[in-house]
C-alpha positions as CSV (number, residue, x, y, z in Angstrom):
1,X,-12.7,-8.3,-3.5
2,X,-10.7,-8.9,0.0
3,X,-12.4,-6.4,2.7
4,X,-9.0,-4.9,3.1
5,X,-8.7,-3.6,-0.3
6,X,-12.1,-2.8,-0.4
7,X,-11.3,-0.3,2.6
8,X,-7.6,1.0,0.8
9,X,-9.7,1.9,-2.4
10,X,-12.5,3.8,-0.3
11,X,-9.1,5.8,1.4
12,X,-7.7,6.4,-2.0
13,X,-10.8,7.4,-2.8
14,X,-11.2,10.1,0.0
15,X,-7.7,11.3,-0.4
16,X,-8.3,11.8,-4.1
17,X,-11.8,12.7,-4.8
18,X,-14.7,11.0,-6.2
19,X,-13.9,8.1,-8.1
20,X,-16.8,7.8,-10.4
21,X,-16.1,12.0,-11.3
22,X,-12.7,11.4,-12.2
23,X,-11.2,12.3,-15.3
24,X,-8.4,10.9,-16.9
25,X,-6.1,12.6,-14.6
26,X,-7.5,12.2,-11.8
27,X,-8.1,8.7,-12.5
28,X,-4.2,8.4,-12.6
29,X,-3.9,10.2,-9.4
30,X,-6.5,7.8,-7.7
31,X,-4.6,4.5,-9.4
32,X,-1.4,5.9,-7.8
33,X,-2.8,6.4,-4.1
34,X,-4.6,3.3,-4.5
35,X,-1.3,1.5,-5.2
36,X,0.8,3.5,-2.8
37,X,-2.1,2.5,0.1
38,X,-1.5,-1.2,-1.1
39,X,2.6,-1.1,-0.9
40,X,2.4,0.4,2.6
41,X,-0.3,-2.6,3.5
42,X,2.1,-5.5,2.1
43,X,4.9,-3.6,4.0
44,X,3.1,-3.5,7.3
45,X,2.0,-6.8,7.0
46,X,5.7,-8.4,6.5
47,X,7.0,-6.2,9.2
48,X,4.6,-7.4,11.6
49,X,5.0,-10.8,11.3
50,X,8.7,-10.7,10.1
51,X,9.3,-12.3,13.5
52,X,7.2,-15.1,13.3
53,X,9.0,-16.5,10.0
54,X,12.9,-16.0,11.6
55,X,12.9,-15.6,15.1
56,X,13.9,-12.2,14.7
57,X,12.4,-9.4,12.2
58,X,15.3,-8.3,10.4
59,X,15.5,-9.8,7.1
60,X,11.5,-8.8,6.7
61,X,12.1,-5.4,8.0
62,X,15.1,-5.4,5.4
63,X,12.8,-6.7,2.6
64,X,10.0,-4.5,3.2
65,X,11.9,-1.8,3.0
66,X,12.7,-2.9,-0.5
67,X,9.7,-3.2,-1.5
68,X,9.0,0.2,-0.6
69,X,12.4,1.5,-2.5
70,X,11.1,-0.6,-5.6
71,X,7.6,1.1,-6.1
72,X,8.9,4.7,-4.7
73,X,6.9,4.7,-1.7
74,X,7.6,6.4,1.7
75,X,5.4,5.4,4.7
């Protein structure tokens, strides 16, 4: 598993509670985090180097954006 998502889980993780004493619930709760953590990374990761693709960062500003409006997060 990449490092990076190794680190998001162990967040989720702390945010949420104990993975491995999760019940069902829970388990949803930590899923959602986890994915939430992982939409915010892709965002930042576009944003950053939006520049470097166009000259200017707009259009990856703009598209991460939408990716955060597609999967309801808020950063």
């Amino acid at each position: 598993m990449n490092e990076r998502i190794q680190e998001l889980a162990m967040q989720a993780n702390d945010e949420t509670g104990n993975l491995f004493d999760l019940n069902h619930k829970e388990l949803n709760v930590f899923l959602e985090k986890f994915a939430e953590l992982l939409v915010l990374e892709c965002d930042k990761v576009l944003t950053q180097h939006g520049s470097y693709f166009s000259g200017e960062g707009e259009p990856y500003h703009y598209a991460a954006s939408l990716i955060e409006e597609h999967f309801g997060v808020e950063e």
